[in-house]
C-alpha positions as CSV (number, residue, x, y, z in Angstrom):
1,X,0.0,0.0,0.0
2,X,1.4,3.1,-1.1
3,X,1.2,6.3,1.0
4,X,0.4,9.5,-0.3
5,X,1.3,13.3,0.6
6,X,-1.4,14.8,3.2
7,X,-4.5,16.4,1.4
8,X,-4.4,20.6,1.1
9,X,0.3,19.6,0.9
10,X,2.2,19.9,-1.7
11,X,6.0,19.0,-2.8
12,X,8.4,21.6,-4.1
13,X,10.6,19.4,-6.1
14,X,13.8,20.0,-8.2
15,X,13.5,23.2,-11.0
16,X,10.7,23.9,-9.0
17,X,12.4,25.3,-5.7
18,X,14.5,27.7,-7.3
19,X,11.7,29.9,-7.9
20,X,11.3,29.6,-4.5
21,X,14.9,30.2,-3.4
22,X,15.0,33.2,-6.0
23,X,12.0,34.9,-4.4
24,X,13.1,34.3,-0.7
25,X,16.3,35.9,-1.7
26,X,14.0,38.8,-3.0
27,X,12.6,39.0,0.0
28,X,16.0,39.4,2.3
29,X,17.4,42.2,0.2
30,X,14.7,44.6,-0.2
31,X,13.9,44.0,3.6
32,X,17.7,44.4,4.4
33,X,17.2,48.0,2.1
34,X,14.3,48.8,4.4
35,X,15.9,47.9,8.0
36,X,13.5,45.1,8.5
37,X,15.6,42.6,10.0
38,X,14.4,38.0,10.2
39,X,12.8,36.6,13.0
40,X,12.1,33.5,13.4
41,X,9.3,31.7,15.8
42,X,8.3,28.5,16.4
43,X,5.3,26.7,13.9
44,X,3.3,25.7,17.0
45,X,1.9,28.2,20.2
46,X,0.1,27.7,23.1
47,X,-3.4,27.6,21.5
48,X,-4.6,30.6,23.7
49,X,-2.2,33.5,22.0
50,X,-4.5,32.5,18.8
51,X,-7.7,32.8,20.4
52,X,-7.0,36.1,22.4
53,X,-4.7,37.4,19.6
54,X,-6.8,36.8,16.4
55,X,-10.2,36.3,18.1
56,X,-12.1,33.5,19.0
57,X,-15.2,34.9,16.7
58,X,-12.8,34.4,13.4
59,X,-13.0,31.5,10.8
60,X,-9.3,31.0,11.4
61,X,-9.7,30.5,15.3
62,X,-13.5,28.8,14.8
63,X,-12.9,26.4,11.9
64,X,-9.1,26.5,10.7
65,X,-6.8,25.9,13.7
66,X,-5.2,22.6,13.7
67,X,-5.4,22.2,17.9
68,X,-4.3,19.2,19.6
69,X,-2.9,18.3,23.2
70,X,0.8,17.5,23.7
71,X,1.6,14.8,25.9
72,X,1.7,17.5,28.7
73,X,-2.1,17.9,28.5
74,X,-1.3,21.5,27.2
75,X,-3.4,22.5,24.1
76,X,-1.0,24.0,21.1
77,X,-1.8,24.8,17.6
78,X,0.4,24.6,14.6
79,X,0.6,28.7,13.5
80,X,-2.2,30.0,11.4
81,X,-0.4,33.0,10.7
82,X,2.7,34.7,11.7
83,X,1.5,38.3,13.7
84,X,0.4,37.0,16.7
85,X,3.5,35.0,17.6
86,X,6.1,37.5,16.6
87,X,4.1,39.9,19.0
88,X,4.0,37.3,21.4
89,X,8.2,37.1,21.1
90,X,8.5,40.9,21.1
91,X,6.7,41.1,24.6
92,X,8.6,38.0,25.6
93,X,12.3,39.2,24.3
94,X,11.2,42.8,26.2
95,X,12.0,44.1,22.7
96,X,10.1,47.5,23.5
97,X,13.2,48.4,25.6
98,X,15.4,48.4,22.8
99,X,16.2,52.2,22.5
100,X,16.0,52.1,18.7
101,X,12.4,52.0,17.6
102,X,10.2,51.0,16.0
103,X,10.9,47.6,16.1
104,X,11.4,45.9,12.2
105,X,10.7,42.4,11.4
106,X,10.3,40.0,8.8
107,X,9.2,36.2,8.5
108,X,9.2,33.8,6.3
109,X,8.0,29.8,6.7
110,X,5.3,27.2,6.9
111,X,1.7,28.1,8.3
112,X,-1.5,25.8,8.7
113,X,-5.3,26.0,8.1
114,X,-7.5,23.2,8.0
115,X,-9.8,24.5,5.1
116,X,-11.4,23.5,1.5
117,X,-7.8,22.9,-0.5
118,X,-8.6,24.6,-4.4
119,X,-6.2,26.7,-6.9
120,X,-3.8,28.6,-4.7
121,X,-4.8,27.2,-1.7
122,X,-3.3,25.0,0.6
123,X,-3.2,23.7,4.4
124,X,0.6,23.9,5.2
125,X,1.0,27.3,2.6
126,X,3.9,29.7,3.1
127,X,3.9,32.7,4.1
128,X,6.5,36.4,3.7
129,X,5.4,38.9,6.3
130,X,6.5,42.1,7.9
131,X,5.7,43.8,11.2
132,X,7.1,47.3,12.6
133,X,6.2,47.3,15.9
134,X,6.2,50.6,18.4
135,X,5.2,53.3,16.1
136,X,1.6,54.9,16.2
137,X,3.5,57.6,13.0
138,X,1.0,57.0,9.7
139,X,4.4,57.0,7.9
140,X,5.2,53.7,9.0
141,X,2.0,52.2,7.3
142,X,3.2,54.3,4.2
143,X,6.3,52.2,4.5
144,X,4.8,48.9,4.7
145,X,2.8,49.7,1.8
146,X,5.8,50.9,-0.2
147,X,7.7,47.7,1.2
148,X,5.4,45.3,-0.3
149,X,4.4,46.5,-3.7
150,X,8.4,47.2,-4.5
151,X,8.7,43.5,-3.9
152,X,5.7,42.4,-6.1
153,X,7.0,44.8,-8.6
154,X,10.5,43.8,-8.5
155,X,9.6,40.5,-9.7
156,X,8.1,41.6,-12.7
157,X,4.4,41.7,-11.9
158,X,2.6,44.7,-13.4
159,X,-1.1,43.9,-12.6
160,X,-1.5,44.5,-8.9
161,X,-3.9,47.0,-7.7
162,X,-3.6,48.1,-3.6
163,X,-7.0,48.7,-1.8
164,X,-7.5,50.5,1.3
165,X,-9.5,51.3,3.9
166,X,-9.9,52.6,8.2
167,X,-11.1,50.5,10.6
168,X,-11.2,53.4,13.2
169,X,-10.2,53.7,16.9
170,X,-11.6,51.9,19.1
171,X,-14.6,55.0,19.2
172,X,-15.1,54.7,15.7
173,X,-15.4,51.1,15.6
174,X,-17.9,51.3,18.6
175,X,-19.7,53.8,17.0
176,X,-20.0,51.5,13.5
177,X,-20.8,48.5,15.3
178,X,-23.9,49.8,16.8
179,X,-24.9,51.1,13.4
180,X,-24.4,47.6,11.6
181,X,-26.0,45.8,14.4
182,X,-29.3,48.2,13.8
183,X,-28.8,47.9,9.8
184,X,-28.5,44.0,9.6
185,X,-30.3,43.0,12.9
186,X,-34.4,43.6,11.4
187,X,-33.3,40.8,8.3
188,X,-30.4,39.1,10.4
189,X,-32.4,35.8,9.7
190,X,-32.1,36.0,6.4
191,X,-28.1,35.5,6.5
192,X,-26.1,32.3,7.3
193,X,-26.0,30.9,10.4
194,X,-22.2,32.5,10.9
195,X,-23.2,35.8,9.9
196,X,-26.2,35.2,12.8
197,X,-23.6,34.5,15.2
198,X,-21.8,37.7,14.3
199,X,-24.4,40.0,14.5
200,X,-24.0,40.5,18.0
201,X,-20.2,39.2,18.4
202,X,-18.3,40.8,15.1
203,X,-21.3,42.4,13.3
204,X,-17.8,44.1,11.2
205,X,-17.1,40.2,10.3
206,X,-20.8,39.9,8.4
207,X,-19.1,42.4,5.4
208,X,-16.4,40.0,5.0
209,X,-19.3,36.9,4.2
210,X,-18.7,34.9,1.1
211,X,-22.0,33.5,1.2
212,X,-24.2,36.3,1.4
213,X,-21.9,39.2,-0.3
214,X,-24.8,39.5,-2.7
215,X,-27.6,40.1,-0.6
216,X,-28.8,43.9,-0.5
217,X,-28.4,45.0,2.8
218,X,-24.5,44.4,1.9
219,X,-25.0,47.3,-0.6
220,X,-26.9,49.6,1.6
221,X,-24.6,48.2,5.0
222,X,-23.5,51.9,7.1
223,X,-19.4,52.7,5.8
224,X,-16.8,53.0,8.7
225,X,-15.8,56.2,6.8
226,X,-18.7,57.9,8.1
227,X,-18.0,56.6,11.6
228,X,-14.4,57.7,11.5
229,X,-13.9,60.4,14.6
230,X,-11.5,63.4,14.0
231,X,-8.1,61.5,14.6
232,X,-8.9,58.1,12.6
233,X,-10.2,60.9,10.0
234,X,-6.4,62.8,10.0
235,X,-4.5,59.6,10.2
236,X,-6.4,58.1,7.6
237,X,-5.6,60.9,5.7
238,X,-2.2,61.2,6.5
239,X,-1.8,57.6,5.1
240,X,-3.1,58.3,1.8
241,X,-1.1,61.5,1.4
242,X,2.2,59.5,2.0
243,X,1.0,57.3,-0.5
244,X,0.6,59.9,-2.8
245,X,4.4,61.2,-2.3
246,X,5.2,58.0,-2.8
247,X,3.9,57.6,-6.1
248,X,1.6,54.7,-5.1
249,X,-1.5,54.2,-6.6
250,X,-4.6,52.9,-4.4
251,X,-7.8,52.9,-4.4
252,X,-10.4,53.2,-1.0
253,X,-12.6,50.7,-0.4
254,X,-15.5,51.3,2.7
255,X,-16.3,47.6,2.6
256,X,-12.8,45.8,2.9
257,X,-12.7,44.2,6.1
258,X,-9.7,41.9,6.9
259,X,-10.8,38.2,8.6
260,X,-8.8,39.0,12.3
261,X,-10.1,40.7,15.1
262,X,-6.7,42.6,16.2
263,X,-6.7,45.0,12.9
264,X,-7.9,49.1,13.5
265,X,-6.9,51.9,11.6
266,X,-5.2,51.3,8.1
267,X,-6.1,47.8,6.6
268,X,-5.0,46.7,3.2
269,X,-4.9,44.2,0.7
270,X,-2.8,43.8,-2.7
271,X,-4.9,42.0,-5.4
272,X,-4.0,41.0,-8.8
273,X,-5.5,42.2,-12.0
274,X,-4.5,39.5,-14.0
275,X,-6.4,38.1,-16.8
276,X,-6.8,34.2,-15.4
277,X,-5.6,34.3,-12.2
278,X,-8.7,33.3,-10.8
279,X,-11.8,34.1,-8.7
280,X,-9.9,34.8,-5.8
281,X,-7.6,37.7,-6.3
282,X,-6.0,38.4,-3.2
283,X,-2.1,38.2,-3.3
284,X,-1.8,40.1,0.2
285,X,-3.0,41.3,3.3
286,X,-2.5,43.6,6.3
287,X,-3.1,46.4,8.4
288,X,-2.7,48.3,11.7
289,X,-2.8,46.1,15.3
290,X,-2.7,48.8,18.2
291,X,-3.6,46.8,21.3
292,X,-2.2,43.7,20.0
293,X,0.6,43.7,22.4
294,X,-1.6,44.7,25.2
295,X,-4.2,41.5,24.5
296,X,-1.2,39.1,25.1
297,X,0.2,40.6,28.2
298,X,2.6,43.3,26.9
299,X,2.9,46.9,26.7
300,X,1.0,49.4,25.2
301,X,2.9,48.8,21.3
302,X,1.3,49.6,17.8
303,X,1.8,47.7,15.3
304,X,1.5,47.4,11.3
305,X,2.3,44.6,8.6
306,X,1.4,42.1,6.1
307,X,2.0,38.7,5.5
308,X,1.8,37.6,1.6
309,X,1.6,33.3,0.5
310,X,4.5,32.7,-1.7
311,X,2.0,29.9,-4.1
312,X,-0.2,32.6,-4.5
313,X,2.4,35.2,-5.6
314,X,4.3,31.7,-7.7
315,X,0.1,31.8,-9.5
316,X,0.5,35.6,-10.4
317,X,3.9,35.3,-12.1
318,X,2.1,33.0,-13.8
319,X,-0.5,34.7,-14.7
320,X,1.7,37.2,-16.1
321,X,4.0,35.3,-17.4
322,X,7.2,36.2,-15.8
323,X,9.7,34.0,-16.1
324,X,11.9,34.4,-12.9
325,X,15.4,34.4,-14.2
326,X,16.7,31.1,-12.9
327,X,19.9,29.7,-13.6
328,X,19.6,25.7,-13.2
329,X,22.9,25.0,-15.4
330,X,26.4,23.7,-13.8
331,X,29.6,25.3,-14.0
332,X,31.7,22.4,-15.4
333,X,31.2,18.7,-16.0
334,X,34.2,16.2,-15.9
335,X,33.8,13.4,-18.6
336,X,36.4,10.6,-18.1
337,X,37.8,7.7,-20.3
338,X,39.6,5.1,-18.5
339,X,39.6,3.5,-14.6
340,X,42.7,5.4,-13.9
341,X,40.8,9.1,-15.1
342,X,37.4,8.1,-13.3
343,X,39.7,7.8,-10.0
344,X,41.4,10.9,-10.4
345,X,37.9,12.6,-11.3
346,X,36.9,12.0,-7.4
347,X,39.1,14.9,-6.0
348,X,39.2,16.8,-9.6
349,X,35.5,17.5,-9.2
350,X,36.0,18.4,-5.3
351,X,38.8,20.4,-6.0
352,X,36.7,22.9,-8.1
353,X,33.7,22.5,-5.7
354,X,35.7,23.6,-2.9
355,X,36.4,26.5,-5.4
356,X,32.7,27.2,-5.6
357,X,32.3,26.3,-9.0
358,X,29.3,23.7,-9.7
359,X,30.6,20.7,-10.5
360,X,29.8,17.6,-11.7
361,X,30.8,13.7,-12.9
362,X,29.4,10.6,-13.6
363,X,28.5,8.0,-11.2
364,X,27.2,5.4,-13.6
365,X,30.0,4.2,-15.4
366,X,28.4,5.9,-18.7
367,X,30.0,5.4,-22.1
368,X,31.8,9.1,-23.4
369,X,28.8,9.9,-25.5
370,X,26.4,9.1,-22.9
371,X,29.0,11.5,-20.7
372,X,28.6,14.5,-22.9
373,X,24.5,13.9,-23.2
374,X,24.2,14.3,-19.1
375,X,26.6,17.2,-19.3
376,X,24.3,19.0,-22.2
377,X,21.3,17.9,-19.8
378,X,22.9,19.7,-16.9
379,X,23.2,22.6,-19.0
380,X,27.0,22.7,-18.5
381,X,29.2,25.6,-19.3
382,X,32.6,23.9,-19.7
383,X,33.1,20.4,-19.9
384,X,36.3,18.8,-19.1
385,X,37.5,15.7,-20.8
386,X,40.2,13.4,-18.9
387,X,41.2,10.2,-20.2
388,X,44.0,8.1,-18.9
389,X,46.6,9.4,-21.7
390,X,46.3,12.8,-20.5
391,X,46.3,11.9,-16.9
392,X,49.8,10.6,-17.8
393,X,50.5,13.7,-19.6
394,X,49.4,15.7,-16.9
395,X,46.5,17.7,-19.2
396,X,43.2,18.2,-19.4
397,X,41.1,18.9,-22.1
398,X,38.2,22.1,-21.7
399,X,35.6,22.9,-24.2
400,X,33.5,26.2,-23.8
401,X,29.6,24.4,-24.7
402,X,28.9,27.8,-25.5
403,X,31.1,29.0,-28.7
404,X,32.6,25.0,-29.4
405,X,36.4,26.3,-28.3
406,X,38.4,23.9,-27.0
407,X,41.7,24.5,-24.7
408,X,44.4,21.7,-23.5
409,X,45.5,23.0,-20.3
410,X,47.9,21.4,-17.8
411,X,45.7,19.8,-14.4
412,X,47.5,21.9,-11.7
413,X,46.1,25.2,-13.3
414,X,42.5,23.3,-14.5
415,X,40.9,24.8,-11.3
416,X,41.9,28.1,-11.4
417,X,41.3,27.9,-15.9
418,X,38.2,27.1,-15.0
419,X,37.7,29.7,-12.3
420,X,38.4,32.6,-14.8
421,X,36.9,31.8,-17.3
422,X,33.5,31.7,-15.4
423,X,34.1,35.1,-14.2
């Protein structure tokens, strides 16, 4: 009986992974450009910073956790997503005394949701995210925005369109929720049965409904931009005007509403425009946290960030049709002729690995011809042909793949040959 990979998992395999690499490498150097420094956390929490930091009235905490008890009796959950656990190391590490601030942090690994698996979708997905924790400056949202659509763009995608909205204070959001629970309560039985439950819980979470994002009073629903008060209003503001300087396009959006309970103020999501990419457009997500820290035992420290699924972004390239420019090819391939040659290929090879050239040999006892066919498989720039005549000679035959040219060389300079002429 055969076993399977797990449903909603998927294997990054050979030719496939570069991408991968290439895009995580991305990642690194335009965070390193913006200050934003890696952290990494553990993939499983004590189930509780999920519940108090995402809310225990979202999907993700309701239907998408995967919760079990470790042998200690303790409940832990693989992560869902990455925010609440770096907030949950920033209070632990005491990183609010650190003099410089705000603190700047990126992520990048494995999360888990037990939902539907479709195009783009998995259970153990991977996510990129950002957080700049201990600034309540608009600017800093500005920044995140920047942060994020340089990266997209610096891949090559060109149809990506960045939607906005305020969440409010905690007045504003007060003030809204009272107005939605009036708006939706007269009908409320006309909804699902999770939009019921959030009338009264998170009536802001009914907007966010895939089931009943058609029905009228969704149309007609009250906007938080007409509950904003006077500072949500400025900061708000002050978001978009950075934006502006920034030469950032973006367009405002009353209705988006982001699926955890710890965002206020700025919220955001990057979509793709692409023709084909698929019902579900979102690339990326994110917004403003104040309180977060507070909810999990820490200090008063606002937050902002994103976190963006690398198969998702891996779909939009496609989409577009960006090739990512991956080099897959070897540096030099030693062919050999003779017992004597194959033995003296062992450290030949290793000497030019421990050059940091990419090197390769054959391991199969293969015929010359069937050499030279696995070195034009591996794409090879050079290939280096040793038999047990020029072993005696002390040579070493070299052959550009590229332009045909062919050089004898002597074997205590082949290393450092080769080494040139790849530079």
């Amino acid at each position: 009986m055969s076993i399977d990979i797990p449903r909603g998992t998927q294997d990054i395999l050979p030719g496939t992974v570069e991408k991968w690499q290439y895009i995580e490498q991305k990642a690194r150097e335009i965070c390193r450009a913006f200050r934003y420094q890696e952290i990494r956390t553990p993939m499983f929490e004590h189930t509780e910073l999920f519940k108090r930091g995402v809310g225990d009235t979202t999907d993700v905490v309701q239907k998408e956790m995967y919760t079990f008890e470790d042998r200690g009796g303790r409940s832990i959950t693989l992560r869902p997503e990455g925010t609440a656990a770096v907030v949950r190391s920033f209070v632990e590490n005491k990183m609010f005394g650190n003099p410089t601030q705000p603190i700047k942090l990126f992520y990048t690994g494995p999360m888990f949701r037990y939902e539907r698996p479709q195009a783009g979708r998995f259970r153990q997905f991977v996510q990129f995210g950002v957080e700049a924790i201990g600034s309540n400056d608009p600017s800093i949202d500005a920044e995140v925005l920047s942060l994020v659509m340089n990266f997209y763009q610096s891949l090559g995608l060109k149809k990506l369109k960045l939607v906005l909205n305020s969440l409010g204070d905690t007045e504003s959001r007060m003030a809204h929720r009272d107005a939605l629970i009036n708006h939706f309560k007269p009908r409320i039985n006309e909804f699902c049965s999770d939009c019921q439950n959030r009338l009264e819980t998170n009536p802001l979470r009914i907007l966010d409904c895939k089931k009943d994002r058609n029905h009228e009073l969704m149309k007609t629903a009250p906007s938080i931009l007409d509950y904003l008060n006077d500072y949500s209003k400025e900061y708000f503001e002050k978001v978009q005007q950075y934006l502006t300087d920034l030469h950032i396009p973006f367009e405002v959006d009353a209705n988006l509403v982001r699926g955890l309970d710890y965002y206020n103020h700025t919220a955001f999501e990057v979509m793709s425009e692409a023709e084909g990419f698929g019902a579900i457009t979102t690339l990326c997500g994110g917004g403003r946290y104040n309180g977060l820290s507070e909810q999990i035992g820490g200090p008063e420290a606002p937050g902002i960030g994103f976190a963006l699924s690398i198969e998702r972004l891996l779909a939009a390239l496609e989409a577009e049709s960006v090739e990512l420019p991956i080099e897959q090819g070897i540096d030099c391939y030693v062919v050999t002729l003779g017992d004597k040659a194959k033995d003296k290929s062992v450290s030949l090879v290793n000497d030019l690995r421990l050059s940091g050239i990419a090197a390769e040999k054959d391991y199969q006892d293969k015929k010359v011809k069937a050499q030279f066919k696995a070195a034009d498989r591996l794409s090879a720039k050079y290939v280096a042909v040793l038999g047990d005549d020029e072993l005696e000679q002390n040579v070493i035959n070299v052959k550009n793949m590229e332009t045909g040219e062919q050089e004898e060389i002597s074997l205590s300079s082949f290393v450092s040959y080769v080494k040139e002429k790849l530079l």
